[in-house]
C-alpha positions in Angstrom: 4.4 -0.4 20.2 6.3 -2.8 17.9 4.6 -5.7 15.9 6.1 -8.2 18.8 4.1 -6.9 21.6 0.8 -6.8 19.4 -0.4 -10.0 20.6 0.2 -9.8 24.3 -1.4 -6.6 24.4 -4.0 -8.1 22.5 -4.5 -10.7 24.6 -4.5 -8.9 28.1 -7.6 -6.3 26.1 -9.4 -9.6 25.7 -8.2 -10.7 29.2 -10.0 -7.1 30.9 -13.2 -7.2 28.7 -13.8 -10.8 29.7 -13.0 -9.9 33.4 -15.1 -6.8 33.0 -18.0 -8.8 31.6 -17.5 -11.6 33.7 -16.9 -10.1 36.9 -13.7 -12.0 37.2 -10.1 -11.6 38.1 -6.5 -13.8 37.5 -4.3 -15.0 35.0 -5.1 -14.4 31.4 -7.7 -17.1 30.5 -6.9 -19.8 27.5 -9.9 -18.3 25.4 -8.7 -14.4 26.0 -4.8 -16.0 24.5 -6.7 -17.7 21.4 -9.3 -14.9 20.8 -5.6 -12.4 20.9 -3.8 -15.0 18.1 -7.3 -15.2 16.0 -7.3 -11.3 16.1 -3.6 -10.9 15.2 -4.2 -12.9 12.4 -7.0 -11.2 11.0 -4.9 -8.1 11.3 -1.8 -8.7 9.8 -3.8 -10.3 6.9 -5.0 -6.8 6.6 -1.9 -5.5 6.4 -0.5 -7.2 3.8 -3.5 -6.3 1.6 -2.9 -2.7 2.2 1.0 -2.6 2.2 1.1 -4.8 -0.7 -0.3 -1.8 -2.4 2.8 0.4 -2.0 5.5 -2.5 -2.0 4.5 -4.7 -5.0 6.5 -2.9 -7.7 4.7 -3.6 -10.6 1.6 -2.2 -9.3 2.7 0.7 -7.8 4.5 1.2 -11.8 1.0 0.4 -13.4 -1.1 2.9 -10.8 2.0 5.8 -11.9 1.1 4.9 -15.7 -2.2 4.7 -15.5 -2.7 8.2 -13.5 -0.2 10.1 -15.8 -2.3 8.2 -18.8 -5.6 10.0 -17.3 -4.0 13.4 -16.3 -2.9 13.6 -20.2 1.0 13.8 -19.0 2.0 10.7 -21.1 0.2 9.9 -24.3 -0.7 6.4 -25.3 0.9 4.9 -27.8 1.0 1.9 -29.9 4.2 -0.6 -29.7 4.8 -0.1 -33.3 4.4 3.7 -32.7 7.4 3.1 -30.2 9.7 1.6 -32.3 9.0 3.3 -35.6 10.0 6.7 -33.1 13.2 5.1 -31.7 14.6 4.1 -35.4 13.7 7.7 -36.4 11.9 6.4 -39.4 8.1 8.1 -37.7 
């Protein structure tokens, strides 16, 4: 199931639970369509959060740093440390 057929699936759930509970039958009801588009949002809302945290470059660069910080595989060091090292005068 692609992201396109999310809502009318959605929507015909909401269309059975209300028939179910109900104890009716028929076209998909008004409420069961708004219910599917309020859900849908809430979802994808969701989705961004947790995508966002392997899509947004910069914190997926700070998370790499900061585990090979605490695993001792990088050391920390000062910006002045840097550049002293890179003019070979440290």
């Amino acid at each position: 199931m692609n992201t396109e057929d999310l809502p009318e699936a959605v929507k015909s759930l909401f269309h059975l639970i209300d028939g179910v509970d109900a104890g009716t039958s028929g076209p998909v009801s008004c409420a069961a369509a708004a219910q599917a588009a309020a859900w849908c949002e809430y979802l994808a809302a969701h989705a961004r959060r947790l995508y966002a945290a392997v899509t947004d470059a910069a914190r997926v660069a700070a998370a790499l740093l900061a585990t090979r910080l605490s695993h001792g595989r990088l050391r920390a060091r000062s910006p002045r440390a840097r550049c002293t090292a890179r003019s070979g005068r440290g």
